[in-house]
N, C-alpha and C positions, 0 to 999 in steps of 0.2 A: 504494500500500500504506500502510497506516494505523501511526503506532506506536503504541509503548502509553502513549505521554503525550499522543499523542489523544485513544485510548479513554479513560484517564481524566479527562481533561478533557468530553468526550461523556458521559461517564456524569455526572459531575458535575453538567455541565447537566440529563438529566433526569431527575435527582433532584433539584435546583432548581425545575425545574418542577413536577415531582409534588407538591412538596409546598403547592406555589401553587394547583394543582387542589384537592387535600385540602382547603386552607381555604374556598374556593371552593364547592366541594362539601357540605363544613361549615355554610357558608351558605344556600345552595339550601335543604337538608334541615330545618335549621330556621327557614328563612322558609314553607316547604310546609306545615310541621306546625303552625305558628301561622296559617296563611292556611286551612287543613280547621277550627281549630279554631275560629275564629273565624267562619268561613262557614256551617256547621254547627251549626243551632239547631233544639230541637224543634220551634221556629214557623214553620220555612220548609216550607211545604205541597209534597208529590209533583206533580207535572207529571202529568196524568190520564188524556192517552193513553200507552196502550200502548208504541207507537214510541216515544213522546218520553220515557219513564219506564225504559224498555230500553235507549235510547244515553244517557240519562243516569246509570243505576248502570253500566254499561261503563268509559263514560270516568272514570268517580268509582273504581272497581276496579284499571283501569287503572293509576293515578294513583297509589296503595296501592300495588299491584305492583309498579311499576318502583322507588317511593320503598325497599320493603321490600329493591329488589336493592341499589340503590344504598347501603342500611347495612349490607346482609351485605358486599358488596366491599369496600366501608370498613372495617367491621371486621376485614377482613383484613390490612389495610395500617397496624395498631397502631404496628407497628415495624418501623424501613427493615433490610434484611440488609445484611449484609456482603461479603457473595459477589459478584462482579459477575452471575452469572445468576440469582441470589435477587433484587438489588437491580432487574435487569430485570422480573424479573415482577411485586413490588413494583410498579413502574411503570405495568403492563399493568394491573392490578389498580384501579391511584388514576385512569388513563385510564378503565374502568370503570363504576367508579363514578360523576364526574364526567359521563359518557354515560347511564347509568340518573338520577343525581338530574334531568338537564335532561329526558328523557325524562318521567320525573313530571311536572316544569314543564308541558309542552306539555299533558298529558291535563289538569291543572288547567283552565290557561288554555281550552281547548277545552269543559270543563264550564261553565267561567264564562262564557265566552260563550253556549253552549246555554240558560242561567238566561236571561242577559239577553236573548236573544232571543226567547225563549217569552214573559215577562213582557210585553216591548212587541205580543207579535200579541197574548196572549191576555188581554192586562191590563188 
């Protein structure tokens, strides 16, 4: 049986952590948003087929998508609660987010690989 100078020592820690995710997450989000902005020029030409021009706005949407969840959850987690069950959800919330900004990560990474492998067959 747990006491309550566990739980709040328990709670303690993950809210400690949470807020390590958040910055974490903080970062992801805008390393993502400078890495679409900089990748993204009127002079980079569409990929011509079909297929290849269909999984590449997917995974590019994708990417938007998860980014867009992972700053709604974030913005939910402005400020920690007080409550020990506010403070958990708080927690579930910065968990989250940090799960949708890495989620972006991957659709990135998988578009950028698509570029660069299209370029080297059809280049």
């Amino acid at each position: 049986m747990l006491t309550k100078n566990q739980l709040r020592r328990d709670l303690r820690w993950l809210k400690r952590q949470a807020r390590k995710d958040r910055r974490i997450t903080l970062s992801v989000l805008a390393g993502l948003l400078a890495l679409w902005v900089r990748q993204l020029s009127p002079a980079d030409a569409l990929p011509s087929s079909p297929p290849l021009l269909a999984l590449s706005l997917g995974l590019a949407i994708a990417s938007v998508v998860a980014w867009l969840m992972s700053a709604y959850f974030l913005a939910r987690t402005v400020r920690p609660r007080r409550e020990p069950v506010e403070a958990l959800r708080w927690v579930s919330r910065v968990s989250r987010a940090k799960e949708w900004a890495f989620c972006s990560l991957c659709a990135f990474v998988a578009w950028h690989l698509l570029q660069f492998v299209t370029a080297l067959l059809l280049g």
